[in-house]
N, C-alpha and C positions, 0 to 999 in steps of 0.2 A: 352462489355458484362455486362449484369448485374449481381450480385452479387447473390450467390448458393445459395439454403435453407440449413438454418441451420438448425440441429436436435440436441437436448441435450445428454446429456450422456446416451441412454438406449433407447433411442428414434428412431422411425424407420425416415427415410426419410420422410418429407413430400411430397406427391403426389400431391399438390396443384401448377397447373400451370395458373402461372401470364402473359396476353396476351395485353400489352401496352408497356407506355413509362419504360424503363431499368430506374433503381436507378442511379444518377451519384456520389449519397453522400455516398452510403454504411453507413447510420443510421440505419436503420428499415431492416434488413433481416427477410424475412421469419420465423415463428417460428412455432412448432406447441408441445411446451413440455405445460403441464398444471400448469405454475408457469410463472411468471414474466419476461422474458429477455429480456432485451436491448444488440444492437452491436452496433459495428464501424468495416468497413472493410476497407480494404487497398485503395479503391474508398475513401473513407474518409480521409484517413491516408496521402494520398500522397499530400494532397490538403494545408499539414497543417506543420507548421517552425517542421523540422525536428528533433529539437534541444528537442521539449517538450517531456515527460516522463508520462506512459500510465495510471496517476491521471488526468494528464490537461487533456488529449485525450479525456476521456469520461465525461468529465466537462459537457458537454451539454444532456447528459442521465438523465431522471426522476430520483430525491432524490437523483445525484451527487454534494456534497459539495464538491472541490478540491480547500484548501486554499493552497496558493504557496507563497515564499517570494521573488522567481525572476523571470525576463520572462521565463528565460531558462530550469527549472526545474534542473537543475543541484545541488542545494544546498539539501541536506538532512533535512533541515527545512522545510516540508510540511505534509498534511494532509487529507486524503479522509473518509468524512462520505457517512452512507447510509441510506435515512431513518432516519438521527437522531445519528446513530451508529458511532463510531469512526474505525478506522483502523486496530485498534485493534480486531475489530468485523467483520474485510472483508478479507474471508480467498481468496489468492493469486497461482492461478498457472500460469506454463508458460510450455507446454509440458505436462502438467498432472503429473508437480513434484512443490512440496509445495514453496512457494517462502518468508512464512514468518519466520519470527526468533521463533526459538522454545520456546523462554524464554519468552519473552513476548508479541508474537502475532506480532510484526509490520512487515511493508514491505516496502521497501525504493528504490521507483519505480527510481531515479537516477541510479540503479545499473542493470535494467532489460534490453533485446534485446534490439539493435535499429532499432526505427521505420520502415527504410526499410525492414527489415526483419519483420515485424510483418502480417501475414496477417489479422486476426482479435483480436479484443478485445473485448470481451462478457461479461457482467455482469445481474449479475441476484441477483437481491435488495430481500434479506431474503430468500432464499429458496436456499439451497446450493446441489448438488447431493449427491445421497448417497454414491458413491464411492467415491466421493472428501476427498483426504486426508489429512487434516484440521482440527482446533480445534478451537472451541469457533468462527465459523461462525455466527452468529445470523444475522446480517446485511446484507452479503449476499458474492456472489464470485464473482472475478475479474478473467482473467481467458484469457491467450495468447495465441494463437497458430502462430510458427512462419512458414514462407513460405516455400514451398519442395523446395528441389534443381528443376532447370527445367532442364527438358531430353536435351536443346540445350545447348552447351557451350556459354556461353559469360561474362560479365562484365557490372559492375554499379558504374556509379563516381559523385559523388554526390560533390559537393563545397559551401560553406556558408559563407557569409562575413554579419557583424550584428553591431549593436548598442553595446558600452560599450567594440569594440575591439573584440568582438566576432569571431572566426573564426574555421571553422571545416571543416572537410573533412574525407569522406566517400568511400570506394572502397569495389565492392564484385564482387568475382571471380564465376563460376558456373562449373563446371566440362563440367556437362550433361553427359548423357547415360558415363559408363566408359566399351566398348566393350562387351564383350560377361558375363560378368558379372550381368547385370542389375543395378548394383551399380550406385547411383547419389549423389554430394556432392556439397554443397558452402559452402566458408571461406570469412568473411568482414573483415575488423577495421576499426575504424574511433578514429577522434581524434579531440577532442573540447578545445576550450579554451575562455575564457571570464572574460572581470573586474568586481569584486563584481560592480551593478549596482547602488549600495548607501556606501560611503563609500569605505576604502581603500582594497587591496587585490584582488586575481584573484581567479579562478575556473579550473582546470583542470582535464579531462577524457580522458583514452585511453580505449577501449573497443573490442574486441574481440567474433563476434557469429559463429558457425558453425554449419554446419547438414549432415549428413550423410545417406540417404536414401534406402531401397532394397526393390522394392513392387514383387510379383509374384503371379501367380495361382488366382485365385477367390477370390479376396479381400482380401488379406495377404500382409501385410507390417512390417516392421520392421525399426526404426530410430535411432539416434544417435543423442542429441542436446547439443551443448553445447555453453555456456555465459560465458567469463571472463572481469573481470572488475575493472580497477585500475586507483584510481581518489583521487584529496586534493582536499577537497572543503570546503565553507566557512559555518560555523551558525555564523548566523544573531542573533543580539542582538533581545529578546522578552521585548518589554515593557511594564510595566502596561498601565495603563488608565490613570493616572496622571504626566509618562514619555511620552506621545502622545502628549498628549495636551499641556507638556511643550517643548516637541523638532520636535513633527511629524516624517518624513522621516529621521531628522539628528541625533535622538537615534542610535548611532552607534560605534562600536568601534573607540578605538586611532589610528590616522596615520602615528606616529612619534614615539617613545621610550624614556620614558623616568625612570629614576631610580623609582623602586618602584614601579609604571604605571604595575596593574594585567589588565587592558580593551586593549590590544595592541593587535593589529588583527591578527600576526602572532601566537597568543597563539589560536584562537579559527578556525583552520583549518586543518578539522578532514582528513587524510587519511586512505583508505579504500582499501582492496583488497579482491576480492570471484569469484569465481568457481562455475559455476552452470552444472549439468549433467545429463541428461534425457534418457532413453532409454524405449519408447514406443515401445511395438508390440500387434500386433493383428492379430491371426490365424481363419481362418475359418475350425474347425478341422472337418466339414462333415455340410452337406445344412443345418443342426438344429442347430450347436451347435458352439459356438467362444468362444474365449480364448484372453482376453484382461489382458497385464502387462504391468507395469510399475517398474523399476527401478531407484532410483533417488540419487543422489549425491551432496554436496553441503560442501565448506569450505569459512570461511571467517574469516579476523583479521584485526583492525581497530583500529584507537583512536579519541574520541570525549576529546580534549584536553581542559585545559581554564587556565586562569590567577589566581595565589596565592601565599599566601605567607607560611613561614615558619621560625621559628626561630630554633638556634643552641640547642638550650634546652628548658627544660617541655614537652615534646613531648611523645606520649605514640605508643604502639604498641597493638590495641586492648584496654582491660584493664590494660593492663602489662604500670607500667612507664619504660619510658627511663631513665638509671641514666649518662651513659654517652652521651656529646655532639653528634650530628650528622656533621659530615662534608659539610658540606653547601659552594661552591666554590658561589661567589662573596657577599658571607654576610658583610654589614657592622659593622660598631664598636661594636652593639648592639645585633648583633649574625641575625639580620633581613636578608632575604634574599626572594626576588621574583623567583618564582620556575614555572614552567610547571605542571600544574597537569592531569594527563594522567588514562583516563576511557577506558583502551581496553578489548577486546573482542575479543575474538579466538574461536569460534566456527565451529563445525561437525556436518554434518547431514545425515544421508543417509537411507532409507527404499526399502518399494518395496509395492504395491498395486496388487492385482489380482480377476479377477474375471472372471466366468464363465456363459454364458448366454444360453438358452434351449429354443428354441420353440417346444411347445407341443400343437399342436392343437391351442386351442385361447386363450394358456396360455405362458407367455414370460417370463420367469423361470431367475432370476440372485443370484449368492450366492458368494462371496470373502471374503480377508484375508486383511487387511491392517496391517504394520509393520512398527515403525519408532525408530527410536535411535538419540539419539542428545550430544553431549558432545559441554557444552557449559565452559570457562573457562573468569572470570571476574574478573579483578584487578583496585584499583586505587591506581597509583603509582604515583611518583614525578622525575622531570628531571632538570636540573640546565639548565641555558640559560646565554647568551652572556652577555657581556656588553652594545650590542646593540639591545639586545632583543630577537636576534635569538634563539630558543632550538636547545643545543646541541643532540637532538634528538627528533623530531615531532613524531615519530612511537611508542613511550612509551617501547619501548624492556628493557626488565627487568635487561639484563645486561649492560647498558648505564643510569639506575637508581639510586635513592639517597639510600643507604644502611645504616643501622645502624650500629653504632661503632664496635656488634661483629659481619658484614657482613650480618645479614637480609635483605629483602626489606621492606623499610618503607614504611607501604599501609594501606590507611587508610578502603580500600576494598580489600579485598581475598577470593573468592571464585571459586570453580568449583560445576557445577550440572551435572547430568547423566538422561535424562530425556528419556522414554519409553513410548509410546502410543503403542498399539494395537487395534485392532477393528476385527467385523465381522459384516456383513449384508447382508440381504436376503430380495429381495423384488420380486411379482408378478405382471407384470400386463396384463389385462385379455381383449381382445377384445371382446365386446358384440355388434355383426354384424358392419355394417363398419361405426357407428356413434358413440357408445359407448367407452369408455376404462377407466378404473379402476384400480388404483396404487396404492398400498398396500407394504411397508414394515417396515423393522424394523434395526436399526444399534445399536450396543453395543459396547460402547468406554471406555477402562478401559488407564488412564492415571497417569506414576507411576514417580516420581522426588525421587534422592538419592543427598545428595549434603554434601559439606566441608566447614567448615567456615577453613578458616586455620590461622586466628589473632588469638592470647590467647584471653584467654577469657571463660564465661561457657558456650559457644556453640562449639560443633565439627564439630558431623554427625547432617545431616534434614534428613527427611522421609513425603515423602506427596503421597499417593494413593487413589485412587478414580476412582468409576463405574458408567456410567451414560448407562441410558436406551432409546434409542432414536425413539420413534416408528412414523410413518406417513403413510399420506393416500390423495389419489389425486382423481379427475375423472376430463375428458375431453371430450366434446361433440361437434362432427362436424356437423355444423348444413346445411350446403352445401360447396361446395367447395371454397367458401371464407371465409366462418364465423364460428367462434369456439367460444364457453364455456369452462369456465377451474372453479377447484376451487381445493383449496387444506390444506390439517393443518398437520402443523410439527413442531419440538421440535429440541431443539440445547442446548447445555451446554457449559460453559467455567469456566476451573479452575482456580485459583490462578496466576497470574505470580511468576517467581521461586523469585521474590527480594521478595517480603512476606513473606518469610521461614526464612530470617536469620537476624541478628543482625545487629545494625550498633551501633557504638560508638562513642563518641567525648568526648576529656578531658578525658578519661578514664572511662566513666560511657555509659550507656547504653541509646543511643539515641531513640532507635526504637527497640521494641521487634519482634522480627519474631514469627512464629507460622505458623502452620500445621491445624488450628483449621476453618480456612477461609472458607465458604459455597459456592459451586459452583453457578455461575449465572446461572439459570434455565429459558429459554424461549420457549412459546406457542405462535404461529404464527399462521396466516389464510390467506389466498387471495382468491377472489373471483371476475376473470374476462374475459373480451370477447377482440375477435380480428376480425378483417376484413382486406382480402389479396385480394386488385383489381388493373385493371389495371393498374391507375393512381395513386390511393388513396388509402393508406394503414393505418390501426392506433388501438390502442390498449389502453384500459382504464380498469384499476384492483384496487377493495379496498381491506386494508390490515389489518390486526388490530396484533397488541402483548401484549402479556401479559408479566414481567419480574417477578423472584422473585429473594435476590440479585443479583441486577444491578450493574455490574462493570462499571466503567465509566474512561478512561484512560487518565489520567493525567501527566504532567513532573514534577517532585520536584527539588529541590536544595540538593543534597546527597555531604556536603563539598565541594562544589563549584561548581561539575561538575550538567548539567543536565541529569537525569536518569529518563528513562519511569517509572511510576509507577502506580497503582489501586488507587480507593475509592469506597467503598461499597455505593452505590446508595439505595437501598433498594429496597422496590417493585415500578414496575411504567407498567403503560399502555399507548400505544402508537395507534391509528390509524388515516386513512387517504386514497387519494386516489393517483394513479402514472396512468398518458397517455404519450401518444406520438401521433404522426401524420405526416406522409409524402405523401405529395404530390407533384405529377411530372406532371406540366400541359403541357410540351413540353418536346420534344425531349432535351438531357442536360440540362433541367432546375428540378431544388428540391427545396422543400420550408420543414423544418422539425420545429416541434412544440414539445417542451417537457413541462411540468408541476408534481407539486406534491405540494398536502395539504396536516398539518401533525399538528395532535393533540396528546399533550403526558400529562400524569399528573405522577407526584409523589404519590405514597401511602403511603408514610412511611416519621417522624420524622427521623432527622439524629444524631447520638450521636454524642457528640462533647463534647470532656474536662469532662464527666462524666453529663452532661445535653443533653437537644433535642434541638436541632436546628427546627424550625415549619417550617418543607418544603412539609406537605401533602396538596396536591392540586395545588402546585406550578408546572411550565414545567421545562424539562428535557434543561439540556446544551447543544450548538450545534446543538438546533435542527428549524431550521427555519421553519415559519408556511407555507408560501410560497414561493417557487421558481420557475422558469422555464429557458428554452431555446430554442432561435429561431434560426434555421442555415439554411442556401438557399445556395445553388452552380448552377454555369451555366458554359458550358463546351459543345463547339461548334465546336473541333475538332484543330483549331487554338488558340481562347483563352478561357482562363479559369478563375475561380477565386470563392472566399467563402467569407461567414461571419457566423458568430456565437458570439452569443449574448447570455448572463448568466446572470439572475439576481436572488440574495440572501436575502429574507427578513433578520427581527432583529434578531440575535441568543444573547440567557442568557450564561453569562460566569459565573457563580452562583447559587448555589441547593436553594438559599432565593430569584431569580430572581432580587435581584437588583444592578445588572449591565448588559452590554448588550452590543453590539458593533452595529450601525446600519446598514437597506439594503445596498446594494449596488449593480453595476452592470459594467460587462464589456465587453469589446467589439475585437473581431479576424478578421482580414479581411485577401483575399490572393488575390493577380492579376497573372495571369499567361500566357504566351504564352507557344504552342506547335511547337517547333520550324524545327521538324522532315521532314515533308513535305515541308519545305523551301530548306532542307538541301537535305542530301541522305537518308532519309527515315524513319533512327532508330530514335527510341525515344530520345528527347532532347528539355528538356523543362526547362525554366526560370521562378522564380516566384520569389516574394515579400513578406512576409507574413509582416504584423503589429500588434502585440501582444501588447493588451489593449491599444488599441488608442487613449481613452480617457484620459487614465494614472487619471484614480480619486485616490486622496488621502485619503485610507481606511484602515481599516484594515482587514485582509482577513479573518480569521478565531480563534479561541479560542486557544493555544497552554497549557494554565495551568491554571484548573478550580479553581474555590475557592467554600467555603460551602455559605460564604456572605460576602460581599466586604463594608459592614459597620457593628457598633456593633447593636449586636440583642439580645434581651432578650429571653432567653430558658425558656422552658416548665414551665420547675424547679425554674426559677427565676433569676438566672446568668447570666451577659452579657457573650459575647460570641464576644470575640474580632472577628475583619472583620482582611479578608487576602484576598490580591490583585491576580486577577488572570493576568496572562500576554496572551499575544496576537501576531499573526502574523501578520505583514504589508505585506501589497500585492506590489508584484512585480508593477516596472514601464512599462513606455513605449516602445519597443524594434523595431526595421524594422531589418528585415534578410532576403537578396536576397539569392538563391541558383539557381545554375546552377546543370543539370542532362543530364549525357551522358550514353547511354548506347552503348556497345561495343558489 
């Protein structure tokens, strides 16, 4: 079967019928919204190591950067730009319920569905819907939809044996029809495990998806989705540029324990637990008029742990000193003592989106509500460890913590935020006879953060509010039944992350002032492109252009040992460029897909630094490669099968003074596969291979921590301007992972 047309959010079906060879890749579905989308469908999905996580998936999509630090995607050190943009900038759903962190934008695709269940993954590079409920999208949306239960009962067993001791396995049950009810539901889990692939330590995930289905009457459904997910997994040491070069691939933690020894790999293996909950419906309340919600749910608590020390005294809490000792179990003579330092996170989130759509003659009428609440709660504590280096507790629980003489937590971080979005938005759009159509709307996003510092100190309560005006306007033009016109300009904003609001200390003094005072990032966007849907030959080329004003640009700092996402003010900067694709199917199971993207960006603006300018007007933006593309072909003959996919990454600048850079690179996916069904008794049962970066080039994947300039530079003013190193992600090795698939 070939792959459905897809339709955007708000978007009618396309009517466009494709009369050749069927897609066997699921790259290029069908589109007909007036804005940019790329997919991957399940035609895709299944073709490819079950193990990767839905960054690598769309790795071969126009303007996807997906730096990774192991084949597996398992580790929580990775990254996806768009366009240039960080991760931070690509708002995430799964179900039509937000998938990123309310604090500070990210999404840590380790944690999302697994692949089996996914049926598609759509992204669409800067132009996010207006119902999407999201913040600080500018780069564009990523966006899951996982598979219905099927109306037949049966079963899927998936098995995985791999490189590095890898091994996983997968089961999913299916109800089908549940009698006179119309009720349909599936339940998986699966469970993976694998060796850090450099260096010492392993990777473990147990993961849990399910759905709960009820369709009736003339296009009325109602669902239930939900994702749980519980895994220790490793970070990967980041090295600069001059730790590369002096150690390559063996920059890596310690293997062995020894006294003192903060690099020991059991300190930097973060556990993680979250609950994701989705409950989509959609009513057709009479032949005009629907009713689309969304209810969403989500908890998660974690610790990104690492290695430090501590001594018995001098120690402060906040700005407050400590006058008496700390009890510190295995401090030597000196009062020294090597501790666990624990950055958890206990976060809530839950909202609800709605909207209401109207056909009125040649007017497609939509108005909703969006509502989001988040309680987000962030501590960095400390945990005493073995003799042998084990933490007497890896989860950071506060009551297993090092407390102060009169029973405190000693943290060198304590805080909780309370963070509220709202929104509304109205948009029209208007058919003018059966080639025209015209999108017009408008969203208003008021974004409100309440927060606690709770260290002494002169901060208590934060306060950060703010209204952003968000208006846009589209036209799409059918020019015959294969070939469409689009063009489109819209606007996106993105506030502060809530670590900007508060204080941090060290020694008792005031490390980092927080403030409320921060200017939201302001982005103007354009595309302007055509498509062609034929039988054989499919493909899609759009320019794009942006305008920024403060440019956030998402960095990790060093916040007392632990790594913490954090901003830097970019300034203004201008970005454009162009984004294609192309598939072509010159035989029955054969696909050949092409992806590309040029990408010009400048800086407008000096940066301040230390009380002088840093000269970064006219210089390019970080992470943002001039060129890339991706070539992927599939053949699929019924008996055997099999893929490849090929990514290559020009130079990206790790530095707002461009001088440093990490160079191209490129790599390589292959899969073999037999269909073993028709040998057997019929059902599906197929066997494949996949080889994840075959070439295994020793590179570095991606920027992990920007710097302003990586040597000294003389500012505006006249003052050097000492250089700081940015660090980097090393790209996973080379990995072979067979899976067997039986279906019951």
């Amino acid at each position: 079967m070939a792959s459905p047309a897809m339709a955007a959010e708000g978007e009618e079906p396309s009517a466009i019928r494709v009369l050749g060879h069927p897609d066997p890749e699921g790259l290029l579905p069908d589109q007909t919204a007036p804005k940019v989308v790329s997919a991957i469908s399940a035609d895709f999905i299944t073709k490819q190591a079950p193990t990767l996580n839905a960054f690598q998936l769309v790795g071969l999509l126009p303007g996807a950067n997906a730096a990774s630090t192991d084949p597996y995607g398992l580790s929580a050190s990775s990254s996806l730009t768009l366009r240039g943009l960080g991760q931070d900038k690509i708002g995430v759903l799964m179900e039509g319920a937000p998938q990123n962190d309310i604090g500070y934008y990210y999404a840590y695709p380790s944690q999302f569905a697994d692949a089996e269940n996914v049926r598609q993954v759509a992204l669409s590079q800067g132009n996010v819907d207006l119902d999407s409920p999201v913040l600080g999208a500018a780069g564009g949306l990523l966006s899951l939809s996982l598979d219905d239960p099927s109306a037949k009962r049966g079963a899927l067993v998936n098995l995985s044996l791999g490189s590095y001791n890898e091994r996983r396995g997968f089961v999913r049950v299916d109800t089908g029809t549940m009698g006179d009810s119309g009720l349909r539901a599936f339940v998986s889990y699966s469970n993976n495990r694998a060796d850090n692939w450099r260096g010492a330590g392993f990777d473990m995930r147990n993961h849990v998806d399910g759905k709960l289905l009820k369709e009736w009457g003339q296009g009325n459904r109602a669902s239930l989705a939900v994702s749980f997910n519980s895994a220790k997994t490793s970070t990967y040491p980041a090295p600069t540029l001059a730790d590369w070069q002096a150690y390559g691939r063996g920059y890596n933690y310690s293997q062995t324990y020894t006294a003192g020894d903060t690099a020991y790999w059991r300190f930097y293996r973060a556990p993680f637990r979250n609950v994701y909950l989705s409950a989509p419906v959609h009513l057709q309340l009479d032949d005009r008029l629907t009713l689309d919600t969304t209810t969403y749910l989500q908890w998660g608590y974690g610790n990104s742990p690492y290695g430090t020390q501590l001594t018995t005294t001098g120690n402060y809490l906040g700005t407050e000193p400590l006058t008496q000792p700390v009890s510190l179990p295995g401090a030597d003579a000196s009062g020294l003592a090597t501790v666990l330092g624990n950055w958890t996170g206990n976060q809530f989130r839950g909202g609800n989106v709605t909207k209401l759509v109207l056909q009125a003659g040649a007017h497609r009428l939509t108005a909703g509500l969006w509502y989001d609440y988040g309680n987000d709660r962030v501590t960095q504590s400390y945990t005493s460890v073995g003799a042998d280096g084990t933490p007497v507790d890896e989860w950071g629980y506060q009551s297993k913590a090092i407390k102060t003489a009169d029973g405190r937590l000693l943290a060198y971080e304590n805080i909780r935020t309370i963070t509220k979005a709202q929104a509304f938005f109205v948009a029209d759009s208007i058919a003018l006879g059966s080639q025209w159509k015209i999108d017009l709307g408008f969203k208003g996003v008021n974004i409100q953060r309440n927060g606690r510092n709770y260290l002494p100190g002169p901060q208590g309560a934060v306060h950060y509010d703010s209204f952003a005006a968000l208006p846009r306007a589209a036209v799409h033009f059918r020019i015959d039944d294969r070939q469409q016109l689009f063009a489109n300009i819209s606007t996106s904003f993105s506030a502060p992350t809530e670590f900007a609001l508060y204080n941090s200390y060290w020694g008792g003094d005031i490390s980092t002032k927080g403030t409320s005072a921060l200017k939201n990032e302001y982005t103007l966007s354009q595309e302007l492109g055509y498509r062609y849907i034929g039988p054989n030959l499919s493909f899609s080329l759009a320019a794009f252009h942006y305008h920024f004003r403060n440019r956030q640009v998402a960095t990790v700092i060093n916040n007392g040992g632990a790594l913490v996402n954090s901003t830097i003010n970019g300034g203004g900067q201008t970005s454009y460029g162009l984004d294609g694709e192309i598939d072509w199917r010159p035989a029955k199971g054969v696909s050949l897909y092409v992806s590309g993207e040029y990408l010009r960006t400048r800086l407008e603006n000096d940066l301040e630094v230390g009380g002088d300018y840093l000269p970064t007007r006219g210089k390019q933006a970080v992470s943002s490669p001039k060129f890339q593309f991706g070539v992927g072909s599939t053949y699929d003959d019924g008996l055997l099968f099999g893929s490849t996919a090929l990514k290559y990454l020009g130079r990206q600048y790790s530095t707002f003074m461009n001088d440093e850079s990490i160079p191209a690179y490129a790599t390589l996916d292959l899969a073999l596969g037999l269909h073993l069904g028709g040998l057997l008794d019929g059902k599906r049962t197929d066997l494949r291979v996949n080889a994840i970066n075959i070439t295994n080039p020793r590179v570095l994947s991606g920027v992990m921590s920007v710097g302003f300039n990586a040597q000294d530079t003389v500012g505006r003013n006249g003052t050097v301007i000492g250089a700081s190193a940015p660090a980097y992600y090393i790209g996973g090795g080379r990995a072979f992972v067979a899976t067997l698939s039986r279906a019951f």
